[in-house]
VMD Tcl script that draws the C-alpha trace (Angstrom):
set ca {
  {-5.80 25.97 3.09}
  {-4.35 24.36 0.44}
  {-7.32 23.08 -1.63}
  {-9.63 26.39 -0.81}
  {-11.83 26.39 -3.67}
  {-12.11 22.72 -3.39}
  {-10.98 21.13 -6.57}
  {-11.18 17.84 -7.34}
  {-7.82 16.00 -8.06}
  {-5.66 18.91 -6.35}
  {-4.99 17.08 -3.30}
  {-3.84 13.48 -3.23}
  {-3.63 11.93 0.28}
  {-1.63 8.56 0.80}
  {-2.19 6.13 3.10}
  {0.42 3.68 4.42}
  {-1.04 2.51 7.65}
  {0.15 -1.31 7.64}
  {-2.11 -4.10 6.35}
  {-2.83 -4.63 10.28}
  {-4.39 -1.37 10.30}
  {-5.74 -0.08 7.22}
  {-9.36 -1.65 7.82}
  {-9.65 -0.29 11.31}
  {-7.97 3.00 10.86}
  {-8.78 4.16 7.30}
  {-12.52 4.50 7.34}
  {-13.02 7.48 9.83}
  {-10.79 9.55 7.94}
  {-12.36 8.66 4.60}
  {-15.79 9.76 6.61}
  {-14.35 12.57 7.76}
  {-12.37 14.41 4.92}
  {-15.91 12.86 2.63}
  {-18.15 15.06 5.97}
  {-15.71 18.24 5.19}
  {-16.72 18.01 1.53}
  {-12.55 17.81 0.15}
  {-12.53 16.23 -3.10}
  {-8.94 14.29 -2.59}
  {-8.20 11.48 -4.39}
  {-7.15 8.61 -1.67}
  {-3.73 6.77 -2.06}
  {-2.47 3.30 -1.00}
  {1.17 2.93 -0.47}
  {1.31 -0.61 0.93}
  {5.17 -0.57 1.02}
  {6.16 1.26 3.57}
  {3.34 0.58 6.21}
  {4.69 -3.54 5.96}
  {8.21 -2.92 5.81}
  {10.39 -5.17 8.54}
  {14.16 -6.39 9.30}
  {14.46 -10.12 8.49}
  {16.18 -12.46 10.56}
  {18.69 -12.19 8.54}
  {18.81 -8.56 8.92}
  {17.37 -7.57 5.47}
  {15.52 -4.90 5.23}
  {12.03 -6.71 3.31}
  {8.02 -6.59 2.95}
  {6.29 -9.93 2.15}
  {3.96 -9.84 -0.69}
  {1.06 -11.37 1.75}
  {1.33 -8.01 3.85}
  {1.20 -5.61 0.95}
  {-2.10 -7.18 -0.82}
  {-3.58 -7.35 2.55}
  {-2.89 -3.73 2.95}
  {-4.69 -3.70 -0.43}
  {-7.41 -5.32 0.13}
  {-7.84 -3.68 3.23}
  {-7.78 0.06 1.70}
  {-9.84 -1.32 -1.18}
  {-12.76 -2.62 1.92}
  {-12.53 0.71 3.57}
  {-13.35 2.62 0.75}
  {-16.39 0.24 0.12}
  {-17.52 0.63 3.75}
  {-17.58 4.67 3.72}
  {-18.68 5.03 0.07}
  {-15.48 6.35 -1.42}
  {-12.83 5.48 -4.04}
  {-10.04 4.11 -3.83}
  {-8.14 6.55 -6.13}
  {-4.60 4.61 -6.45}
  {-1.94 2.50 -5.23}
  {1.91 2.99 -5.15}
  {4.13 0.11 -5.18}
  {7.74 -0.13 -5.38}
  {9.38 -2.81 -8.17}
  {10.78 -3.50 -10.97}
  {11.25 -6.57 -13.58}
  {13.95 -7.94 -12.90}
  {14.18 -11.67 -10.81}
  {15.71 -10.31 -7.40}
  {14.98 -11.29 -4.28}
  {14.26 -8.32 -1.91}
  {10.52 -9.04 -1.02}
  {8.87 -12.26 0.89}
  {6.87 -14.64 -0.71}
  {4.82 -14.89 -4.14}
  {4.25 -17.54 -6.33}
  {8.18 -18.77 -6.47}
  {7.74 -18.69 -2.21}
  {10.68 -16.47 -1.72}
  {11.81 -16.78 2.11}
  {14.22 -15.19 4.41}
  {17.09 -17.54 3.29}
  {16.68 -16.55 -0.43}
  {16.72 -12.83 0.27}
  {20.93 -12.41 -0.15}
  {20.66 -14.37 -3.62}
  {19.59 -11.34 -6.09}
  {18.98 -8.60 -3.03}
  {20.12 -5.45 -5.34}
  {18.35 -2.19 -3.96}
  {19.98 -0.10 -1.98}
  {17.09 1.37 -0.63}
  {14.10 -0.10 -0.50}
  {12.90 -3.69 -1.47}
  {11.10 -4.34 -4.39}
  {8.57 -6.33 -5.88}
  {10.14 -8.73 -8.77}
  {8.44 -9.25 -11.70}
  {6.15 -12.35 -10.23}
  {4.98 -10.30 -7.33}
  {4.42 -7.21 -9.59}
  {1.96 -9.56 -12.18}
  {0.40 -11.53 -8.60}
  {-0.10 -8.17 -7.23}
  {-1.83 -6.49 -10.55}
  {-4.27 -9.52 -11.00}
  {-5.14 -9.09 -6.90}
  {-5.99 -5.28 -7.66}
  {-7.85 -6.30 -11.00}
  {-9.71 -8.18 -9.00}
  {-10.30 -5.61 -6.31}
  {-11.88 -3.55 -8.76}
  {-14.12 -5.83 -10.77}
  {-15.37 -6.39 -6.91}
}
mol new
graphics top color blue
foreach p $ca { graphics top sphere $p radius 0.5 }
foreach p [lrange $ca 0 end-1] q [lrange $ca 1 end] { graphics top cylinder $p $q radius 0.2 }
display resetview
């Protein structure tokens, strides 16, 4: 109904199943909306699907989680024959402290230093570059 005469790029569908999940999950709905012949262009959001409290009661995603998520949506698509059409992350460049690990190790006790959203946590700008080499190489692969 909403993609009737079956256009390609209409419909985007995003995924945020949890990098638990995503490898198990994902492929028989690729199969499925790939069987019903809907050109949709497929959509990671690796944020939500990994988001937790911390024990210090911060709301937080480690960095870990969200490329697994990744990698796992990236594997899926590889398994069924599909693309992997995009990926939605949440951050920004600035040096807080409102996601889990990285390169600088970020942990549960550094979260209050430079925690600033007031929504969701974000990548800083050493997770953003860790995650866009880890998707660089996703697609080269």
């Amino acid at each position: 109904m909403l993609n009737p005469d079956r256009i390609p790029g209409r419909l985007t569908l995003v995924t945020r199943m949890g990098a638990a999940d995503v490898e198990r999950a994902l492929p028989p709905l690729l199969a499925a909306v790939r069987e019903a012949g809907h050109p949709v262009v497929w959509a990671c959001d690796p944020m939500h699907g990994n988001t937790f409290t911390s024990t210090g009661g911060r709301k937080t995603r480690h960095l870990d989680d969200v490329l697994a998520e990744i990698a796992g949506f990236f594997a899926a698509h590889r398994s069924e024959g599909t693309w992997p059409g995009g990926v939605h992350v949440e951050l920004t460049g600035d040096d807080v402290t409102e996601c889990l690990g990285g390169a600088e190790e970020i942990l549960d006790s550094h979260l209050d230093q430079r925690y600033e959203t007031m929504c969701d946590p974000r990548l800083n700008a050493r997770q953003s570059l860790d995650l866009a080499f880890r998707v660089a190489e996703l697609l080269r692969g």
